[in-house]
C-alpha positions in Angstrom: 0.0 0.0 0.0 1.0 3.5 -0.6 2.2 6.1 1.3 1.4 9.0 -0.8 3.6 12.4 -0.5 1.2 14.6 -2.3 -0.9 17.0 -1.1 0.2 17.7 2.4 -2.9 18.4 4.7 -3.2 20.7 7.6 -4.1 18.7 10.9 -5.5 22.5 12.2 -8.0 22.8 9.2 -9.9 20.1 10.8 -10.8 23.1 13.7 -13.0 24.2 11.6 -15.4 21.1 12.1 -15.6 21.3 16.1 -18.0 18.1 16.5 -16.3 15.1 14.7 -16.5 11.8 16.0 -13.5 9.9 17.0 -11.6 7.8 14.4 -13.1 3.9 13.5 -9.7 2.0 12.5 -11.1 -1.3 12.7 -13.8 -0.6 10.6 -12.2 2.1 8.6 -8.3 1.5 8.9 -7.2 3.8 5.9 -9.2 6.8 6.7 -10.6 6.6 10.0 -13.9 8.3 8.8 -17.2 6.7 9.3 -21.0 7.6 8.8 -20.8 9.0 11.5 -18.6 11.4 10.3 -20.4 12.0 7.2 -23.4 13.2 9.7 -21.6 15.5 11.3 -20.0 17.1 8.4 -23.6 17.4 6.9 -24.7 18.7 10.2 -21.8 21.5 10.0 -22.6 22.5 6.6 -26.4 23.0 7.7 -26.3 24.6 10.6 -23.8 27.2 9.4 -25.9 28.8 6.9 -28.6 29.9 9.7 -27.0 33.5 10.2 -27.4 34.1 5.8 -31.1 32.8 5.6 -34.0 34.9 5.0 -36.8 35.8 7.5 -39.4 33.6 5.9 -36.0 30.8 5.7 -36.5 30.5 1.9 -33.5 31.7 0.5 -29.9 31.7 1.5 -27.9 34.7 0.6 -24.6 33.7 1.5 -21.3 36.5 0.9 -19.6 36.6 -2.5 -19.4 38.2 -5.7 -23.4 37.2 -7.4 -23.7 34.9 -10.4 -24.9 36.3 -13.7 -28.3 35.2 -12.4 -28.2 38.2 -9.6 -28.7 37.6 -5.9 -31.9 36.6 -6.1 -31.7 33.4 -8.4 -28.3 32.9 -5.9 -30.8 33.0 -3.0 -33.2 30.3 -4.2 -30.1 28.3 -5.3 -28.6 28.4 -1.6 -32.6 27.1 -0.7 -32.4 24.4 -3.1 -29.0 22.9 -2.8 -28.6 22.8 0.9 -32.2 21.5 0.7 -30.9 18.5 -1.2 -28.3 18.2 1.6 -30.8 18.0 4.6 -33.1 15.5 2.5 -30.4 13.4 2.3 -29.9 13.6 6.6 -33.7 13.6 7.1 -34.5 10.4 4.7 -31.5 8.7 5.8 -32.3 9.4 9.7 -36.3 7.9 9.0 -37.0 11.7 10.1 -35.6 11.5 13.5 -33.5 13.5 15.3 -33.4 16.1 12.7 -37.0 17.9 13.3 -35.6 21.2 13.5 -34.3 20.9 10.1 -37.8 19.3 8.6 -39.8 22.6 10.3 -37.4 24.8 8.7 -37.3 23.7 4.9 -40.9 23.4 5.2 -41.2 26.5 6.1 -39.4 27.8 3.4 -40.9 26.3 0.7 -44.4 28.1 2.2 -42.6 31.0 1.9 -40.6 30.9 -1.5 -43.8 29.2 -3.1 -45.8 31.9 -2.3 -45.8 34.4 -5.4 -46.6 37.6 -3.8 -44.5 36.7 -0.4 -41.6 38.6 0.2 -39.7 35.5 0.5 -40.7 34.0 -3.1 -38.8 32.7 -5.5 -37.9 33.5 -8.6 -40.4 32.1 -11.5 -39.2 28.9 -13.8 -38.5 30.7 -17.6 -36.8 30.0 -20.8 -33.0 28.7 -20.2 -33.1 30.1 -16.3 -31.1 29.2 -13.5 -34.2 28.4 -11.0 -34.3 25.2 -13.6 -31.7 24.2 -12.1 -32.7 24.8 -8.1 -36.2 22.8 -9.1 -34.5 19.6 -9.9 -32.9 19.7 -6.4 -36.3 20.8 -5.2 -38.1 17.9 -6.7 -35.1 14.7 -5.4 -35.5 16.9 -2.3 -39.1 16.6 -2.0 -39.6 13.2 -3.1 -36.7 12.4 -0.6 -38.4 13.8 2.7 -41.9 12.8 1.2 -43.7 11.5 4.3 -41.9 14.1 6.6 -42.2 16.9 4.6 -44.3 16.8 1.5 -47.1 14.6 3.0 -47.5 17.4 5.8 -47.5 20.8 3.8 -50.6 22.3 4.0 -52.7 22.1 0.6 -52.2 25.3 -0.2 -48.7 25.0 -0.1 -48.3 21.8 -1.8 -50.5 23.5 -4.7 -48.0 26.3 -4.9 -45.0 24.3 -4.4 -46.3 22.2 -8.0 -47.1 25.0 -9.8 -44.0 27.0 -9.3 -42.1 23.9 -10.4 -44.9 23.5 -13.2 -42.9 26.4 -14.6 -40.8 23.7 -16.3 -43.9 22.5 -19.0 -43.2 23.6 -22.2 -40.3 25.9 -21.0 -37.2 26.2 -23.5 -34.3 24.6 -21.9 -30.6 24.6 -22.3 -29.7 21.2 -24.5 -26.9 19.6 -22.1 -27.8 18.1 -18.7 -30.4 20.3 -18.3 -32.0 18.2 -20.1 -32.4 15.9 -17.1 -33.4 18.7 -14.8 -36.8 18.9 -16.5 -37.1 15.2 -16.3 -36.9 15.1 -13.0 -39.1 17.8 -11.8 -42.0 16.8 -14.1 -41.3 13.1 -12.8 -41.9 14.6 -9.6 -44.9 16.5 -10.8 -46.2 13.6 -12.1 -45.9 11.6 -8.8 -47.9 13.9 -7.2 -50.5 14.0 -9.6 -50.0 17.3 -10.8 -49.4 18.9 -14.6 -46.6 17.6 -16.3 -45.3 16.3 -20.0 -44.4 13.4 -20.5 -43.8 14.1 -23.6 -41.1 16.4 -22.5 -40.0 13.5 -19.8 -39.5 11.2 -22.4 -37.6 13.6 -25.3 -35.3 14.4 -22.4 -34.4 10.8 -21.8 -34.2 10.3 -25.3 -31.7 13.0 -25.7 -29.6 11.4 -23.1 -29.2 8.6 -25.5 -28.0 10.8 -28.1 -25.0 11.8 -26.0 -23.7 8.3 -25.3 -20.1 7.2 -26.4 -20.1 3.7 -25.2 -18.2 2.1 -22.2 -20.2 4.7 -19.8 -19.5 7.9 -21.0 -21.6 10.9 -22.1 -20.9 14.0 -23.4 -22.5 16.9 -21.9 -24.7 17.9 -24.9 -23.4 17.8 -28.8 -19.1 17.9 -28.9 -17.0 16.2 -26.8 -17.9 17.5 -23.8 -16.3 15.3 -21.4 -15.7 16.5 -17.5 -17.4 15.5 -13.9 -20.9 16.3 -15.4 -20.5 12.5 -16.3 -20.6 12.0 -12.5 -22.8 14.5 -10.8 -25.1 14.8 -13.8 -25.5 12.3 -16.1 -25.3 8.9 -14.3 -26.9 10.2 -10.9 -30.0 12.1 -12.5 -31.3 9.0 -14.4 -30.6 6.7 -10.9 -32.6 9.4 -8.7 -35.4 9.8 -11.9 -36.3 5.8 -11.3 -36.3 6.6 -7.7 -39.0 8.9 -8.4 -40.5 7.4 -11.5 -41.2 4.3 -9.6 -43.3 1.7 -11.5 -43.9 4.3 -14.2 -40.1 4.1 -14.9 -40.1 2.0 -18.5 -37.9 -1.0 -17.1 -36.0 -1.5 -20.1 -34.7 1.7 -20.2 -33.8 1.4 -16.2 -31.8 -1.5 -16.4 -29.8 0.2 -19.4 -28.6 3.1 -16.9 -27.8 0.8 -14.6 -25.5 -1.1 -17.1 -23.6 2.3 -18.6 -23.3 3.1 -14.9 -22.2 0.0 -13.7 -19.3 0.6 -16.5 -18.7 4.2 -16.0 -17.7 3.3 -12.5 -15.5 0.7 -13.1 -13.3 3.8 -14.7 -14.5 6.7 -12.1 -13.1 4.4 -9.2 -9.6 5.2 -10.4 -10.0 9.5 -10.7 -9.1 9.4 -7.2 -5.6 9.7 -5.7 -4.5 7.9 -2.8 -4.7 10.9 -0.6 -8.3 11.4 -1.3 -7.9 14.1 -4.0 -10.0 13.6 -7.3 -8.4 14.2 -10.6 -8.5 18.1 -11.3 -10.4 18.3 -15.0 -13.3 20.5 -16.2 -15.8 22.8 -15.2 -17.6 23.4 -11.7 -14.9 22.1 -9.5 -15.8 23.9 -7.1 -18.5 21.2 -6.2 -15.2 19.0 -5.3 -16.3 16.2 -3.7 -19.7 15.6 -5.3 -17.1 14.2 -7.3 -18.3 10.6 -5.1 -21.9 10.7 -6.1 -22.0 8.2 -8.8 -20.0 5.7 -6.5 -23.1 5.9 -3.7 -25.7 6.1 -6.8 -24.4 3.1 -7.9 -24.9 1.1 -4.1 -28.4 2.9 -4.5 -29.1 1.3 -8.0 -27.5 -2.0 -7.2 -25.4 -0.9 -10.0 -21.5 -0.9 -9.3 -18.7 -3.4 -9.7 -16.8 -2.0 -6.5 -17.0 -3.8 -3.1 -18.6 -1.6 -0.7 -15.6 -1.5 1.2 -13.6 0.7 -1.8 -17.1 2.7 -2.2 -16.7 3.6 1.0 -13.2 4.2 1.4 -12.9 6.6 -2.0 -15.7 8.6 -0.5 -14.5 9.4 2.5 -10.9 9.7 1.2 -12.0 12.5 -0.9 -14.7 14.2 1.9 -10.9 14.0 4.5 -9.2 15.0 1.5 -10.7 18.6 1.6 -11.6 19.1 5.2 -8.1 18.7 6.0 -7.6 21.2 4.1 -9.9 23.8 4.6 -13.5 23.0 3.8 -15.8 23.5 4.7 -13.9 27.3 6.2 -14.0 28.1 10.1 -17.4 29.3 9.5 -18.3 26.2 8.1 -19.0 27.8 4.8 -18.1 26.1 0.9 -16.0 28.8 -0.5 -16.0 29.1 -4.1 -12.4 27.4 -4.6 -10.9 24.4 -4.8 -9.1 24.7 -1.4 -9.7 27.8 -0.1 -11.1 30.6 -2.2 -10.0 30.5 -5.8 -12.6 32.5 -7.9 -10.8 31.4 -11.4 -11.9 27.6 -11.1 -15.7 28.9 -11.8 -17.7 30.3 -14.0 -20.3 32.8 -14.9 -23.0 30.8 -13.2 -21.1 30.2 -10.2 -22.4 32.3 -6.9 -21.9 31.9 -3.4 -24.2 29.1 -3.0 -23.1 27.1 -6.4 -20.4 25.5 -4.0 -23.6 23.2 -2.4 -24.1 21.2 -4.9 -21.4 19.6 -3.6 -24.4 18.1 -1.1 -24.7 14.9 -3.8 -21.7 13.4 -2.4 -23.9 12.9 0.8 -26.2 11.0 -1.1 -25.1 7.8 0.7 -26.6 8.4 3.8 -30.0 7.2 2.2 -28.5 3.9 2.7 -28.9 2.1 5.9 -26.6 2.3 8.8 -26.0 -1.4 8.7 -25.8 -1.3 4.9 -22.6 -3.4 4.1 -20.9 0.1 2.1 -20.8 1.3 5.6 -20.3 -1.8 8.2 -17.5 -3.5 5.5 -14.0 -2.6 6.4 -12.4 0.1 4.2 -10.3 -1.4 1.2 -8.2 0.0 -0.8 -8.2 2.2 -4.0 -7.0 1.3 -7.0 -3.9 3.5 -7.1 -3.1 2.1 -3.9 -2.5 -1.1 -4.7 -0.9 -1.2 -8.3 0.5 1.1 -11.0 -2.4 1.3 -13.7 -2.6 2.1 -17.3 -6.0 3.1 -18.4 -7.2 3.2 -21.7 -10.7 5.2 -22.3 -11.6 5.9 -26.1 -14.8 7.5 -25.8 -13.3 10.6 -23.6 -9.9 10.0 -25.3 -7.8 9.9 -22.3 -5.4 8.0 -21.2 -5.4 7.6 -17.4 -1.9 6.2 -15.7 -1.4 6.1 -11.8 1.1 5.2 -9.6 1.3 3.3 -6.1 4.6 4.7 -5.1 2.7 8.0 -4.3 -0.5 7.9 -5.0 -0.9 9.9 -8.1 -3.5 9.8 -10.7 -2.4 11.5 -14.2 -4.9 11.8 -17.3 -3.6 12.5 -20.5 -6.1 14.4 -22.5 -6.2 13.7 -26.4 -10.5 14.0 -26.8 -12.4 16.7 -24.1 -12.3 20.2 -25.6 -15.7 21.0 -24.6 -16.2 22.8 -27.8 -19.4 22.9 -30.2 -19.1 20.7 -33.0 -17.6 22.5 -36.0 -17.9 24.9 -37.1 -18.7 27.0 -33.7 -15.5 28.1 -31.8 -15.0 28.8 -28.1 -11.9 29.7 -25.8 -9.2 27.9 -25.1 -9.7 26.5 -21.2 -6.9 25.5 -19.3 -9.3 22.9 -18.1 -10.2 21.3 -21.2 -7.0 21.8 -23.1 -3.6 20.9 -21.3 -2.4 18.0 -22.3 -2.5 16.3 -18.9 -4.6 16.8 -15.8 -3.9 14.9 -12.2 -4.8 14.4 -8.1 -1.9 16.2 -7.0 -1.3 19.5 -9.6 -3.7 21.8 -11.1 -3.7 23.6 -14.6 -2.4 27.5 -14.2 -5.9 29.4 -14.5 -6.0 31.9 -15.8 -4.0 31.0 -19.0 -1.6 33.9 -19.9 1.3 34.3 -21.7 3.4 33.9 -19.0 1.5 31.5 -16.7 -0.5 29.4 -19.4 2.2 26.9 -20.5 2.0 24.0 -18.7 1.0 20.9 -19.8 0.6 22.9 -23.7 2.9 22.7 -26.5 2.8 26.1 -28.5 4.0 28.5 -31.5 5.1 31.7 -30.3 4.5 34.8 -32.2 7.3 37.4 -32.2 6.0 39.0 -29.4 5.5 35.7 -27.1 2.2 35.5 -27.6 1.6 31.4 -27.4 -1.0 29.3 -29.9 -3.7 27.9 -28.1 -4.4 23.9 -28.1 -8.2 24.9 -29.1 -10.5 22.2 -30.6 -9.1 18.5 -29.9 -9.0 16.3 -33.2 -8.6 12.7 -31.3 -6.7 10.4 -33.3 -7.5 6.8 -30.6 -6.6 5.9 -27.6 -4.9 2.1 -27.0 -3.0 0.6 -24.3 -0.1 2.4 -23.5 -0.7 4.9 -25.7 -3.0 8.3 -26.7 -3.2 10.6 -30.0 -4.9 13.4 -31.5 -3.7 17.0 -33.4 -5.0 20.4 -33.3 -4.6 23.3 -35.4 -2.0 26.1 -34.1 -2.9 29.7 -35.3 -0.3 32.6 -34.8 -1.8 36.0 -33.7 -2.8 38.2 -37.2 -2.7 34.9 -39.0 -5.8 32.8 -40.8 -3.2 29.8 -41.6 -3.3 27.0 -39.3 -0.4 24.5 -38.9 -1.0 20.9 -37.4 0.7 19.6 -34.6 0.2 16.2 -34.4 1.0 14.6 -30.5 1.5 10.6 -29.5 1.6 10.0 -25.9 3.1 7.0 -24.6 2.7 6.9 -20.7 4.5 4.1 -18.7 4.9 4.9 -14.3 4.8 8.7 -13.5 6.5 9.2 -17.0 5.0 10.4 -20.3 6.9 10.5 -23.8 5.2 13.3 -26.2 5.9 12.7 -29.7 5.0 15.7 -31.3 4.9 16.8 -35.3 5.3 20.2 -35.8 4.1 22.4 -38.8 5.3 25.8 -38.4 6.7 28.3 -41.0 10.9 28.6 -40.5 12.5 31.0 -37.6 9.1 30.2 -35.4 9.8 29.5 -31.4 7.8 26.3 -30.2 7.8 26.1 -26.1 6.7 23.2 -24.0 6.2 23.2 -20.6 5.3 20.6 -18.3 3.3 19.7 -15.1 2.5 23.0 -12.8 3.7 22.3 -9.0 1.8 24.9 -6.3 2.3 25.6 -3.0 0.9 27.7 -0.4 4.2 27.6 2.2 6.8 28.6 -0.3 7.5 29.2 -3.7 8.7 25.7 -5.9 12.0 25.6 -5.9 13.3 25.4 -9.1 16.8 23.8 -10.9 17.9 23.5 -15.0 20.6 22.2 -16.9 21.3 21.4 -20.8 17.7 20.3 -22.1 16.0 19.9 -18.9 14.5 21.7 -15.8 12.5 21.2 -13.5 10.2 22.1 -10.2 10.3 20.5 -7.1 7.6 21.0 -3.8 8.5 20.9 0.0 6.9 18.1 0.0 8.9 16.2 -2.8 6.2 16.8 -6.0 8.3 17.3 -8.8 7.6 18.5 -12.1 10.6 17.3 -15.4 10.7 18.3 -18.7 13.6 16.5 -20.2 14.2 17.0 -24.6 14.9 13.8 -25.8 14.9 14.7 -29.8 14.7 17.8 -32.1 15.0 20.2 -29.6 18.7 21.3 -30.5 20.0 24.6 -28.4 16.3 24.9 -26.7 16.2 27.1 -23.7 15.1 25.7 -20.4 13.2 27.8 -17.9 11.1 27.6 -14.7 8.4 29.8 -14.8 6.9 31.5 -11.2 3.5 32.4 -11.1 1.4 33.8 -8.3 -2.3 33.2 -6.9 -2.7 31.1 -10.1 -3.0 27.7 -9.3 -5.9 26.1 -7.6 -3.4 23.8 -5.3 -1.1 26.9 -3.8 -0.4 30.6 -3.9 3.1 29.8 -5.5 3.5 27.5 -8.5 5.9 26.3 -11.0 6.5 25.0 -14.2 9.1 23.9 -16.2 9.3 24.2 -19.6 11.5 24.0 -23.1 11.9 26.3 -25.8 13.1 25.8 -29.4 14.4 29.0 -30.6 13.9 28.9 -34.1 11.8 26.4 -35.9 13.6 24.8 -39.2 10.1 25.0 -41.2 7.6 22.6 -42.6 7.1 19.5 -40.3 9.5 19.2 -37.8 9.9 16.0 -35.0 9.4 17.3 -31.1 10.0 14.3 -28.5 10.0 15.4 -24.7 9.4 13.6 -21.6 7.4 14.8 -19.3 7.6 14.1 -15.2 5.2 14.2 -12.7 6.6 12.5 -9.3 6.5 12.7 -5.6 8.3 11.4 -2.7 11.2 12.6 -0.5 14.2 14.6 -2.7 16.8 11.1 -3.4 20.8 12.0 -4.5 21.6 10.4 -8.1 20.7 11.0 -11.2 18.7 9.7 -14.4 21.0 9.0 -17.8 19.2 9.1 -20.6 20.8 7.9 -23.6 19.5 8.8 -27.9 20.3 6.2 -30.4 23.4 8.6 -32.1 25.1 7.4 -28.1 24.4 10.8 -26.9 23.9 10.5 -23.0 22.1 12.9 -20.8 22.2 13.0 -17.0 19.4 14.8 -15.4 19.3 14.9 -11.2 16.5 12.9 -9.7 
């Protein structure tokens, strides 16, 4: 088993969660956590947004900069998603013990269902955020149903259903919202109000139009391929059957669980030994609703893992970030990774967005003396073995190691671009060529902080080429492909790189053809290293460099062909990284291009463990050797 080196935690962050039960090693000997624990965490989470809730308690107005949706879409949306959360608590308690939370979020939804209340909501249009809040309404609802909806009054219930009957014949955004109407008419439906099922049933059937195969979706037409796979697209068809009951069309049911069943024999290894999932795509700062699909699948009798790993990658992710800092000492999701750190969102993201991070919790509508929480913990899958991973339908390549824990994802498919021949910016979330548990991509991308992970042209006044739209070229064994079309600044000509990847251990060979007009720079860089304590410390010599942690993460580019007399360089950036305040990456440059298509071959390091003396020799077929400190 591993002892992983990544990702130091902070014994002191877990201050900020005053009530947690003592350790279980005997049922839970690699992370000590429990359900229990889980219960108290959810219990934090709940009780600290009392001081931000509204008089009537139907909106949440917690502090931050507002979404594009305006504080009060962001106040329903802290309603709805810490609702989900409580549901969760209140079905998996059988309603007791937690009154106080069933009075209050029934008394907010008489006061946010009530249109001419000071405390109501805001009204279920085309495209609108509050789509979104009903869906967690609705799994809420149907949830708590003999505690909660089974004791409104009439009045309410009728004005509960018809402000989520905004949803019928509303216009709605063609990804995974899809599945946000289906489930809030399914809930209609089960309470014998007005609802499509028309609508129900084209939303389902647009799911199928976004399967790949092997248990993937993309998120609506592209390659669209992030966590929405998790939180979205695999849990909302599990929690629709929930609702649907016997109305469910069982065919269909049993093909859900199947993809699901398959998507999480590949989700199970997204997670580093230290708890940390794989940092790729949008919305991260939902972080560890990153486990939903592992308790969906114990819900839908539709998993391949023991309950034992279920259990232990849960929890490993849930310690993962409250020892380091979240929920904050006010108990509070930030929007971050870690703490605060506003460039991992997006225009949709306010204050509140953090809570849909309350799907992870989803497992506590299992028993207590479910097996996924009586069996003992085992292990992950990093812990145990190096793995290679090849997935086709997201074309990556996942390769993790036991030595220390780390997960690494080469990306050769997931631009999350329209299809042709719509354009979109570059993201350093979608377009690095690597992603892993232990580093995140420099975000914002810049000139001078968006080069790891990216191969690029540089204009003559440094200005990189972004990796833009992904053209995969397969994915098989040891080995990942694809190209992409490099355009200098002021120019309309595009010239192809072409990139193999060949990933063996922590190491990844990039074979790279280069198009590029004569005299042009090309730079590399590879993995970016953060760290709040210090700045990376950072070390070059003849055709390599490289950046090193505290803590022994350490970050190699090494050129092992066509990169005569390139420059080597660690580049420093500040409050850029998700993972620290300082961060690092080193990277190659070739100073002059010779013109037409020119072969690039560079290994690329990622690595952790305590700094060892010695060196590595590589050595080129013409007998060159090259020694390059460990």
């Amino acid at each position: 088993m591993s002892a992983p080196h990544v990702s130091l935690p902070d014994p002191t962050h877990l201050a900020n969660l005053p009530h947690l039960p003592p350790s279980d090693p005997l049922t839970s000997p690699l992370t000590g956590w429990t359900r229990a624990h889980w219960e108290a965490i959810a219990d934090r989470l709940l009780d600290a947004l009392t001081p931000y809730a509204s008089p009537g308690l139907a909106q949440y107005r917690l502090p931050g900069p507002p979404s594009h949706s305006g504080p009060w879409s962001d106040g329903l949306e802290g309603f709805a998603r810490s609702f989900l959360l409580a549901a969760f608590r209140i079905g998996g308690s059988g309603g007791q013990g937690v009154s106080g939370l069933i009075e209050r979020y029934a008394a907010g939804l008489a006061a946010g269902s009530d249109p001419r209340g000071p405390d109501r909501w805001p009204p279920i249009t085309d495209r609108s955020q509050p789509m979104v809040e009903a869906a967690s309404l609705a799994i809420a609802l149907h949830e708590t149903r003999p505690w909660i909806w089974d004791r409104l009054d009439d009045g309410v219930r009728q004005r509960v259903a018809d402000w989520l009957g905004g949803f019928v014949g509303a216009v709605v955004n063609d990804s995974n919202w899809r599945l946000f109407q289906v489930i809030t008419e399914e809930f209609l439906a089960s309470v014998g109000a007005p609802h499509s099922r028309t609508e129900i049933d084209a939303g389902l059937a647009r799911l199928e139009d976004w399967y790949r195969g092997e248990g993937w979706y993309t998120d609506g037409d592209g390659r669209k391929f992030d966590y929405y796979n998790a939180w979205a697209l695999h849990l909302y068809p599990v929690l629709w059957a929930r609702i649907a009951g016997p109305r469910a069309d069982p065919r269909l049911v049993a093909e859900h669980r199947t993809r699901l069943w398959s998507f999480l024999h590949d989700h199970q290894h997204f997670f580093g030994a230290d708890g940390a999932p794989v940092h790729q795509g949008r919305s991260l700062t939902y972080r560890f609703a990153t486990t939903a699909p592992l308790w969906a699948g114990v819900l839908a009798d539709a998993t391949p893992l023991p309950p034992g790993r279920t259990r232990r990658l849960a929890s490993g992710a849930l310690k993962h970030f409250a020892e380091r800092g979240v929920p904050d000492a006010q108990g509070l999701l930030t929007l971050g990774w870690y703490g605060r750190f506003l460039p991992v969102t997006q225009r949709y993201s306010g204050p509140a967005s953090p809570y849909w991070a309350s799907k992870a919790f989803l497992g506590l509508l299992l028993p207590a003396d479910h097996p996924v929480w009586t069996a003992p913990e085992e292990p992950g899958p990093v812990e145990t073995a190096d793995v290679r991973l090849a997935l086709p339908a997201p074309g990556w390549l996942l390769h993790s190691t036991a030595a220390d824990g780390i997960v690494r994802l080469v990306n050769h498919g997931s631009d999350r671009l329209p299809p042709p021949p719509a354009t979109a910016e570059d993201s350093p979330h979608y377009a690095r060529f690597a992603y892993s548990s232990a580093t995140a991509p420099e975000t914002p991308a810049a000139p001078d902080t968006g080069l790891d992970n990216h191969i690029a042209l540089l204009a003559p006044d440094g200005t990189p080429t972004p990796r833009g739209r992904i053209h995969p070229l397969g994915v098989a064994g040891t080995r990942a492909a694809s190209w992409h079309r490099a355009v200098l600044p002021g120019s309309d000509e595009g010239h192809r790189i072409e990139t193999v990847s060949v990933a063996h251990g922590a190491w990844e060979v990039r074979v790279h053809r280069v198009d590029a007009p004569p005299g042009t720079p090309v730079r590399e860089g590879g993995w970016a290293v953060a760290d709040d304590s210090a700045p990376p410390v950072a070390s070059t010599g003849p055709g390599w460099a490289l950046a090193r942690r505290a803590d022994g993460l350490t970050s190699t580019v090494v050129a092992l062909h066509g990169w005569q007399d390139a420059g080597t360089a660690v580049v420093h950036a500040v409050g850029a990284n998700a993972c620290g305040h300082h961060s690092a990456t080193p990277c190659l440059t070739l100073p002059a291009h010779p013109g037409g298509t020119h072969l690039l071959v560079t290994l690329v390091v990622l690595r952790a463990g305590p700094e060892t003396n010695g060196e590595v020799e590589i050595r080129f077929p013409d007998g060159t050797r090259e020694r390059v400190p460990r």
